[in-house]
C-alpha positions in Angstrom: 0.0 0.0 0.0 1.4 3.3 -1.0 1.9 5.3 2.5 1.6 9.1 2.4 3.5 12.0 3.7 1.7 15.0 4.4 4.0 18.1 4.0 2.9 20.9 5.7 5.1 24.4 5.2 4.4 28.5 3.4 7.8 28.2 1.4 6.4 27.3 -1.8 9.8 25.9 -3.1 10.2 23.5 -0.2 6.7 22.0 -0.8 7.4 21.7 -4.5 11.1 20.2 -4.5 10.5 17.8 -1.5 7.2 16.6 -2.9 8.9 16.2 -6.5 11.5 13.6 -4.2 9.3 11.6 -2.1 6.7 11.2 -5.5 9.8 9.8 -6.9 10.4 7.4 -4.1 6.7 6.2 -4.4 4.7 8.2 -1.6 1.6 10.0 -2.1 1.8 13.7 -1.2 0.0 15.9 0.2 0.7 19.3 0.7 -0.3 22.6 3.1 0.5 26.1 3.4 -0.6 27.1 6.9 -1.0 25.2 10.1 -5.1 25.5 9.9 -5.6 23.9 6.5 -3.6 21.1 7.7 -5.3 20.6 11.4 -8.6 20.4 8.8 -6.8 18.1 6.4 -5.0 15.7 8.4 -7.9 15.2 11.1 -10.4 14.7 7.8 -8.0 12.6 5.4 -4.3 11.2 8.5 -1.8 10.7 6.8 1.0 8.2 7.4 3.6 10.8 8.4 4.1 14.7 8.5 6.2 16.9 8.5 5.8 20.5 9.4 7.6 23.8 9.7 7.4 25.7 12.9 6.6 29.2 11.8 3.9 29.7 9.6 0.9 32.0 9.2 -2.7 31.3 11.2 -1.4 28.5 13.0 2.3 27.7 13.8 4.0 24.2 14.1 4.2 24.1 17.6 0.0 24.8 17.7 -0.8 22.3 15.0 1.3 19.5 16.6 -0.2 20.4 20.0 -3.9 19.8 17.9 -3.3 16.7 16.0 -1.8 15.3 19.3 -4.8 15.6 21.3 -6.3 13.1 18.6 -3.3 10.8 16.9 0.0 9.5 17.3 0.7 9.8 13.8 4.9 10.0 13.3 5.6 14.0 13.1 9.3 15.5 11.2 9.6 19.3 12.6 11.7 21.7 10.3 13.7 24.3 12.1 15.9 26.7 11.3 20.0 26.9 13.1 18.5 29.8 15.3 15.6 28.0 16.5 17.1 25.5 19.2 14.9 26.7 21.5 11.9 25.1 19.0 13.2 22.1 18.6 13.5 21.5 22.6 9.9 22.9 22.6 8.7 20.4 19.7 10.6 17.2 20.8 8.4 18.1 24.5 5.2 18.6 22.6 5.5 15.4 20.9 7.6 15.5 17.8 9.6 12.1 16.8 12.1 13.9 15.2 14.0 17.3 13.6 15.8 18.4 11.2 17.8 21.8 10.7 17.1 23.8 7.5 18.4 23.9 4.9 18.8 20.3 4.7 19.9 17.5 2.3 16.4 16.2 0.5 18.3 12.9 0.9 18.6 13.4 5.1 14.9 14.1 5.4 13.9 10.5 3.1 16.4 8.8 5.2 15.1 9.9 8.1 11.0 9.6 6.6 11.7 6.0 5.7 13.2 5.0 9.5 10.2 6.3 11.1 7.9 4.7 8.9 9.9 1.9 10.0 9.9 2.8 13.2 5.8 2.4 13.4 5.0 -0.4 11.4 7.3 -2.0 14.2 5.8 -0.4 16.6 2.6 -1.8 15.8 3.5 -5.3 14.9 5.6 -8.3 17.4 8.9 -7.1 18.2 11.7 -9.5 19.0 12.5 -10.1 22.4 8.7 -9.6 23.3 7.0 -12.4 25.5 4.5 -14.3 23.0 1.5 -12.3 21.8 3.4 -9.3 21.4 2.3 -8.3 24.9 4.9 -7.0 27.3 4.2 -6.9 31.2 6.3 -5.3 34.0 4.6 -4.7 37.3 1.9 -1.9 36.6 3.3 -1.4 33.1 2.1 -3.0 30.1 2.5 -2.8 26.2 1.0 -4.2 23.7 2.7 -3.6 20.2 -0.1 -5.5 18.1 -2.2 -2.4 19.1 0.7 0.0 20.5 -0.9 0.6 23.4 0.3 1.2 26.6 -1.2 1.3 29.9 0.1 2.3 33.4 -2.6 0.8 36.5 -4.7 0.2 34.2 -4.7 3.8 32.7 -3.9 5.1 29.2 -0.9 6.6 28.6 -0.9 8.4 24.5 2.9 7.7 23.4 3.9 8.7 19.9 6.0 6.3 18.4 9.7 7.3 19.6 8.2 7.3 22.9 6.7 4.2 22.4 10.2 2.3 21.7 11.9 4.4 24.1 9.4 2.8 26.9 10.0 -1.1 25.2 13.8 -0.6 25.3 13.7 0.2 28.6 11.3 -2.2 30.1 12.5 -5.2 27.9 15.6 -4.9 30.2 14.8 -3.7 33.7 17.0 -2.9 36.1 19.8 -3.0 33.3 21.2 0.9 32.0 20.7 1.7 28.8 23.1 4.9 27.8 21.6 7.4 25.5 22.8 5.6 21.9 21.5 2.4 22.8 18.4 4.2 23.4 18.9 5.9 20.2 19.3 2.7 18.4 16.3 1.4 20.2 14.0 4.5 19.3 15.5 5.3 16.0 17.2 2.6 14.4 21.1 2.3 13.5 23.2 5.1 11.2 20.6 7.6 11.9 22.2 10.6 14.0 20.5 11.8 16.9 21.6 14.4 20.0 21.9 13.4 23.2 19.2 16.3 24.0 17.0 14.5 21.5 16.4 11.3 23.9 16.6 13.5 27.5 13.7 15.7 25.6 12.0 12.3 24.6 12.3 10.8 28.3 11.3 13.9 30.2 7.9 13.8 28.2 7.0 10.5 28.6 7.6 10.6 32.1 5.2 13.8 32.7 2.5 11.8 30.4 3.0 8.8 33.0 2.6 11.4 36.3 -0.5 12.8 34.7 -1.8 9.6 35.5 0.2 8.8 38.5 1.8 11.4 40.7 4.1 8.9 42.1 5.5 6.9 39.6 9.3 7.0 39.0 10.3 3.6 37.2 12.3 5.6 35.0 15.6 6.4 36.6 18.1 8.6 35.5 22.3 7.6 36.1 23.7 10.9 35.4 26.6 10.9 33.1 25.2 6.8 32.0 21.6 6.6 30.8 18.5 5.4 32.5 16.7 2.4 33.3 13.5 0.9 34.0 13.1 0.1 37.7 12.6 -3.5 38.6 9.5 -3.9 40.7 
């Protein structure tokens, strides 16, 4: 099935070059020019992936991603300029899987495209080292990647997809560190380049989307200087 990429940005040029490439590679397109037309868009028609640029007129980035997160888990690119590191920070909290620095290599962005497409077709099917069923219990915790779902005491918690494998790599191995690239590799798959900030961005979210639903929970430890691990109950 041919997978779409919504692309969602007010430089004309962008939207016309990057669409030409991923056409090329055999996605379906679709493009926006503001943030409203694609809340409307994507909530009407989802797409398999988007990516979007922070500033743009009637609704920004950070608002749109904010939206469609109240309602999917769909992957999310964010575009950002070299001044805006600030932005990024801001996106990867709001639930972003990923960024990437304009201007940027067309080639970057497909690599990068294709490993979170990746990325969610595993996060939604058996993943090795998971019990039969595709079911994975720890204590209060569990995760089901048939349905990517996870719950914590019974309540939902909404993870996008990074945050998803972040949890699995983790809880696959409790009590064991895992530094920031094996997380990396977990989350993102090998040869892709991601900060360390990236990941501590990452972790710090899902860890406020657990507390939402319980105050006290702290499986996720941080070893400064190591990684993090998942607690063992």
């Amino acid at each position: 099935m041919t997978q779409t990429i919504a692309l969602v940005d007010d430089d004309r040029n962008i939207l016309t070059s990057v669409s030409m490439t991923l056409e090329q590679e055999g996605f379906q397109v679709r493009t926006y020019t503001d943030g409203e037309s694609a809340l409307q868009g994507l909530l009407s028609r989802p797409a398999d992936l988007a990516v979007l640029d922070i500033k743009m007129p009637r609704m920004d980035g950070m608002e749109l991603l904010q939206r469609l997160r109240q309602r999917t888990s769909m992957p999310v690119v964010f575009l950002t300029s070299k001044d805006e590191e600030v932005d990024e920070l801001m996106g990867l909290r709001l639930g972003a899987d990923d960024y990437i620095t304009k201007p940027f290599s067309q080639r970057l962005l497909l690599e990068r495209i294709r490993a979170l497409l990746r990325r969610n077709e595993a996060g939604r099917a058996e993943g090795s080292g998971a019990p039969p069923g595709g079911v994975i219990v720890r204590g209060d915790l569990v995760l089901d990647e048939t349905k990517h779902t996870c719950t914590w005491k019974g309540h939902d918690i909404q993870l996008t997809v990074t945050e998803f494998l972040l949890v699995k790599a983790l809880a696959l191995r409790p009590g064991m560190v895992k530094n920031r690239d094996q997380l990396i590799d977990g989350a993102y798959g090998e040869n892709i380049y991601v900060d360390d900030r990236t990941i501590d961005s990452h972790v710090k979210r899902v860890r406020r989307k657990f507390r939402q639903a319980d105050p006290d929970f702290a499986q996720i430890e941080t070893l400064y200087g190591i990684g993090y691990r998942y607690k063992e109950d």
